[in-house]
N, C-alpha and C positions, 0 to 999 in steps of 0.2 A: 395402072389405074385401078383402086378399088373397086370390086363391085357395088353395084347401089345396092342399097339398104331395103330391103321388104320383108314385111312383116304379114303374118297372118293374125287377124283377130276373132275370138270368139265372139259369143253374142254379149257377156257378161262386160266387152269394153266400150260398145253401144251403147249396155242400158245403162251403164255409169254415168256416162255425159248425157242421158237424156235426164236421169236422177239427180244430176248437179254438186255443186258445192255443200250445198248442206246434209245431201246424205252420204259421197263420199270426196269428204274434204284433201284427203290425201291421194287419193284416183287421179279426179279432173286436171289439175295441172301437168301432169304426166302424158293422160292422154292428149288432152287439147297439145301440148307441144308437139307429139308425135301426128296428130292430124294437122296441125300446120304446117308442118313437115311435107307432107302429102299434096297439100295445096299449095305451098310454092314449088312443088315438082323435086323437092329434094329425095324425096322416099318412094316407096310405093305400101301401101295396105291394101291385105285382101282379104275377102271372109265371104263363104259360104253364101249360095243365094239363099239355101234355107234361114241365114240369117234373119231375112225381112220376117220369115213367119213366124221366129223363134220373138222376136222383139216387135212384138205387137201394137204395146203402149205403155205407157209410165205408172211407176207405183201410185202413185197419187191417184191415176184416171181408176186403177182397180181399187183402192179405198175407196173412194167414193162411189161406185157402181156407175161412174160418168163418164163418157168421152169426152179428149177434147181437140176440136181439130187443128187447134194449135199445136197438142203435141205429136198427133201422125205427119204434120209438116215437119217438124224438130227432125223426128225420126228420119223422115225421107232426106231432108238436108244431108244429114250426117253420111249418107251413099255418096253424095256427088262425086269424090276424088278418090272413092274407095275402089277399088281392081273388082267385079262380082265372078265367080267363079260356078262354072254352072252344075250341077245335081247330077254329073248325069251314070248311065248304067258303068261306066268304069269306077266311079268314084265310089258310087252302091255297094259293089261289089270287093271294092278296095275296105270299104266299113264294115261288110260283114265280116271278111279275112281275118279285121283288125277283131273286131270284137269276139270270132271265133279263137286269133291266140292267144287273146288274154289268157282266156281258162286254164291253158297249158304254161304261158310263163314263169318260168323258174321265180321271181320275186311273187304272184300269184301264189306257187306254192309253198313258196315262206310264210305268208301269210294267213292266219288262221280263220278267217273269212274267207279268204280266195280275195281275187280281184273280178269284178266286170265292168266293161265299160258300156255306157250307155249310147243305143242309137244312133241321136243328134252328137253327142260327144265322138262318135266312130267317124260320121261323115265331115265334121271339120277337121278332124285327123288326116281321115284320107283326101280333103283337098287341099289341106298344106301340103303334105308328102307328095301327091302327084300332080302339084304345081312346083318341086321342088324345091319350097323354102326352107329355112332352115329353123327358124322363132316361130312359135306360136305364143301368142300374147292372150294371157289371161289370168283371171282371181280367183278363178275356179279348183277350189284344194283340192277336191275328187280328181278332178283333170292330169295338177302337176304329179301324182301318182307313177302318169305312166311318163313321165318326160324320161326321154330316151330312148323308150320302149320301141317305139314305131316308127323309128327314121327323122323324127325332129324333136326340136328342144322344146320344149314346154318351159315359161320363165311367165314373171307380172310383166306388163307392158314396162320399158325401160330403152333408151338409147345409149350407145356408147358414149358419146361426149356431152352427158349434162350439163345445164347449167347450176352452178354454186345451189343459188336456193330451193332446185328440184331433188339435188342431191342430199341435201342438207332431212327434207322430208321422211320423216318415220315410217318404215317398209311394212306397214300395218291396215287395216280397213277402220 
């Protein structure tokens, strides 16, 4: 028997489905399949409880300097079937690590900036790795950087057995 499918998500596959189809048209379908997934029990997703802080409200609510409590509903919905993974001083500690070997990585030193990773970016690292999943799901360019680097794969949301016209969709923003 295979094992099941879990997946860990950044903040950046939240705030897509709360931004929608029309800001990103090529996202939502991908995601929405992989959270139905979740919600008929075929998968599991997880992501950081810092998540909830990191994904506040929707682009719209910050253009216009409004709240709207429609969309902190949206927002919380999107939690129900998701795994939360909690903050705690292992995980901390696991991000500073992460963030402390960037500096020293050999692809780091290839590069003539350096690499650093940030913070929030360390602590969803260290709660995929020491939840031991293997995907980290995200849009985050900075992010897939370090894929590899830390004990899991960094990739864009994606499942192994597609359907035709997700497949078909242009691997772009």
């Amino acid at each position: 028997m295979a094992d099941r499918a879990a997946y860990y998500w950044d903040s950046c596959c939240f705030l897509s489905l709360i931004e929608g189809k029309s800001r990103w048209p090529n996202r939502v379908p991908m995601l929405e399949l992989i959270l139905d997934r979740c919600e008929r029990d075929l998968c599991d997703i997880y992501t950081s409880e810092a998540t909830i802080t990191e994904v506040a409200y929707a682009k719209y609510e910050q253009d216009k300097k409004a709240l709207d409590p429609a969309a902190e509903k949206k927002i919380d919905a999107l939690y129900v079937p998701v795994k939360m993974i909690e903050v705690s001083r292992f995980i901390a500690r696991d991000a500073r690590d992460f963030i402390r070997k960037i500096i020293s990585h050999p692809k780091a030193k290839e590069n003539p900036t350096g690499l650093s990773l940030k913070a929030m970016d360390a602590i969803h690292l260290a709660s995929a790795v020491r939840r031991g999943l293997k995907e980290l799901h995200t849009y985050d360019k900075k992010l897939h950087r370090f894929d590899g680097m830390l004990g899991v794969k960094i990739i864009r949301p994606t499942v192994p057995d597609l359907p035709l016209e997700l497949a078909s969709l242009p691997d772009k923003d």
